[in-house]
N, C-alpha and C positions, 0 to 999 in steps of 0.2 A: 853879653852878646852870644858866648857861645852855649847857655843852656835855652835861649831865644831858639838859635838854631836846630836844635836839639829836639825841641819841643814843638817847631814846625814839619821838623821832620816826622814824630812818633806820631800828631796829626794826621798828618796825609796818609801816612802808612795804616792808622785808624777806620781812615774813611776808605780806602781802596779794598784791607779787607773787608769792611760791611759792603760797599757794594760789591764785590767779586761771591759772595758769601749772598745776599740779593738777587742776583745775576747766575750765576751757577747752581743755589739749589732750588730756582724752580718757582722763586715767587716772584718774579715778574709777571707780568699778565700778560700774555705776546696776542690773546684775541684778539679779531678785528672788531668786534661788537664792545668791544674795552676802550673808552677814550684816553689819551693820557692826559695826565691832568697837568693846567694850565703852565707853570711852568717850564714842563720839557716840551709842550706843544709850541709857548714860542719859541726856545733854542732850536728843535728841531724846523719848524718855517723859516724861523731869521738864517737860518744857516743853507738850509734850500735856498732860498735869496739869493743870500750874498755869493753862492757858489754858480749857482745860473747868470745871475749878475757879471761875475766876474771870468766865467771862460766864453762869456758868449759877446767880449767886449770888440774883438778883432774882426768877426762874423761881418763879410759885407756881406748887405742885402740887393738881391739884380734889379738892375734898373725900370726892368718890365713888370715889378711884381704887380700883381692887380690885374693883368689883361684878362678878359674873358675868358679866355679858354682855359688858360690857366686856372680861373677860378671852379672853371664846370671841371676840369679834372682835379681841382682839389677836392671837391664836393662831391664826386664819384667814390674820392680814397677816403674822404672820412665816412659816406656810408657804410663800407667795406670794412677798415678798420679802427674807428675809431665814437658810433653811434653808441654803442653798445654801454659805454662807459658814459661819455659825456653827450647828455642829454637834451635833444633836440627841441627847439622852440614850441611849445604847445604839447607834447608828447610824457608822458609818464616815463618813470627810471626805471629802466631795466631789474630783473633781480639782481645780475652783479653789480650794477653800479652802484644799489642798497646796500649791497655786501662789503665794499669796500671801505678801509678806513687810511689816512683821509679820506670825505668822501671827493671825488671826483667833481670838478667843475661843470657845472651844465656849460652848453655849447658856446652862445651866447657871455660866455663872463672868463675866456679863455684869454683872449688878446688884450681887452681894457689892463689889467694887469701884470702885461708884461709888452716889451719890444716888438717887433718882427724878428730881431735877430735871437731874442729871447727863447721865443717859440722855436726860433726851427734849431737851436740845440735841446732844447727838451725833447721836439721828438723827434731828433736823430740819435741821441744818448739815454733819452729814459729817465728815470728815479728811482730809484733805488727802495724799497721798501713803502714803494706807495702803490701798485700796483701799472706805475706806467712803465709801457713796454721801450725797447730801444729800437727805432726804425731804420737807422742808419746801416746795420748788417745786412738788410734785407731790401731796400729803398737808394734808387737815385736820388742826387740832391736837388734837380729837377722837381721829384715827384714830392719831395718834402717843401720846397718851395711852394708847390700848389698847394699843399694842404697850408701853409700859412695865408698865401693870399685869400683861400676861403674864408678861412676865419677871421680875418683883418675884413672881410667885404661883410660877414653874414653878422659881424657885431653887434647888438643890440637890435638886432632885426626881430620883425612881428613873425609869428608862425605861418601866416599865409607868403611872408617873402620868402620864406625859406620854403614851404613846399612848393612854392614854382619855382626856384632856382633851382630846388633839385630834381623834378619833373623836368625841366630843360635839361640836366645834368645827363640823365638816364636817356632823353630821347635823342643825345648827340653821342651815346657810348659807343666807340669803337668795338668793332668784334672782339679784338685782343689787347688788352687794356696795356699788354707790355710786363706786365708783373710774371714772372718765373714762379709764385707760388699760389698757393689756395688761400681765398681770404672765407671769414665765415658768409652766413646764409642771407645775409644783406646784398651780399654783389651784386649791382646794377644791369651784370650780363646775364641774371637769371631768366629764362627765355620761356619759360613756363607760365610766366606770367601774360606772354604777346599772344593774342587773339589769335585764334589759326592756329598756332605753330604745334606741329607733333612732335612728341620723344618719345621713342620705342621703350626707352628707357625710364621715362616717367610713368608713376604710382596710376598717374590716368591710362597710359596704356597696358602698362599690367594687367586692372581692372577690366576692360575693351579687349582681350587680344585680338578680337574680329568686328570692325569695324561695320553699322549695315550703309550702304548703300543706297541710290537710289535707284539700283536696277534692279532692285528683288524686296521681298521680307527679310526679315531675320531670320538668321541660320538657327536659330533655335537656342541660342545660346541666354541668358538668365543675366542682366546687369547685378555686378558684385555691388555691393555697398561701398562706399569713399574710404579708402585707406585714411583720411584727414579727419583729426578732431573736429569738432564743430564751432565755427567762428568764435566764438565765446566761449572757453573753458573756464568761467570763472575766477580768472585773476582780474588783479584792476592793473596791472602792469603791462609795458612792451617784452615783446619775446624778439 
């Protein structure tokens, strides 16, 4: 019994030096473009599981989840921060979202596989080595509540539901959406897109600094060329 023990011990101690010996000098393959291979891909998902599973068992869900508006403000904050990655009905994958390993669930295949309560501790806490952010430091649980009732509503939906829900989404945006920080180039309050509207400070007025009129000619002044690529720069991808 005790060279049994003996010899489970000089085991383990075998195999912890080779992996720390694996793991320290550099032959792991930490790529994203590197799959790991099937075995630690399921340890590392069953164990993603069962840890989402298991703190997000206490999580009540409000009673109102689902109201409309609720949902047009969840569909404001996933344009905002969360298109980029997981990929909207009919739309092509972004470069990062090609870049990520795991890859990132398209929009659509978010909720079938997990809870409501599921969801809003993922993205209030994140993941850790998969590239999901944690929104919880930066987000009311309000606003993480919408973004789940979006995606409980937009589940398995056709890509024309979803560009009118989110066409509706953008045309009920509030001026000040409430958020304290900068979300990237999707924000729905970008105002350069509304017909009419000037920014001294937009690429268009740069271009224009004098506007003509219709009480005269033009001042003499030479239209610059569009500071903008050309609709098509030859990717087949979303930017």
């Amino acid at each position: 019994m005790r060279k049994y023990a003996l010899g489970s011990l000089l085991s383990l101690a075998v195999v912890g030096a080779v992996a720390l010996t694996w793991a320290l000098g550099g032959f792991m393959n930490v790529a994203a473009t590197y799959p790991d291979p099937p075995p630690l891909a399921w340890l590392l998902h069953s164990t993603y599981t069962s840890s989402v599973e298991r703190r997000s068992t206490n999580i009540q869900v409000p009673a109102d989840l689902g109201a409309s508006e609720q949902i047009l403000r969840g569909a404001r904050s996933y344009l905002a921060m969360c298109s980029g990655c997981h990929t909207p009905p009919g739309q092509s994958p972004t470069p990062v979202s090609q870049g990520l390993y795991p890859p990132p669930p398209d929009l659509v295949e978010l909720i079938p596989h997990r809870s409501p309560s599921e969801a809003f501790w993922v993205i209030e806490n994140g993941v850790r080595m998969t590239g999901m952010p944690a929104f919880g430091p930066t987000h009311e649980d309000k606003e993480l509540w919408a973004l789940v009732a979006f995606l409980d509503h937009i589940a398995g939906a056709s890509p024309q539901t979803y560009e009118t829900l989110v066409a509706e989404a953008k045309r009920t945006a509030p001026a000040d959406d409430g958020h304290g920080h900068r979300h990237s180039n999707d924000a729905v309050d970008d105002t350069r897109s509304v017909p009419g509207h000037h920014d001294p400070k937009s690429p268009a007025a740069e271009a224009h600094p004098h506007e003509e009129t219709s009480a005269g000619p033009s001042d003499g002044h030479h239209e610059k060329s569009s500071p903008h690529a050309d609709s098509d720069d030859g990717h087949d991808h979303q930017h």
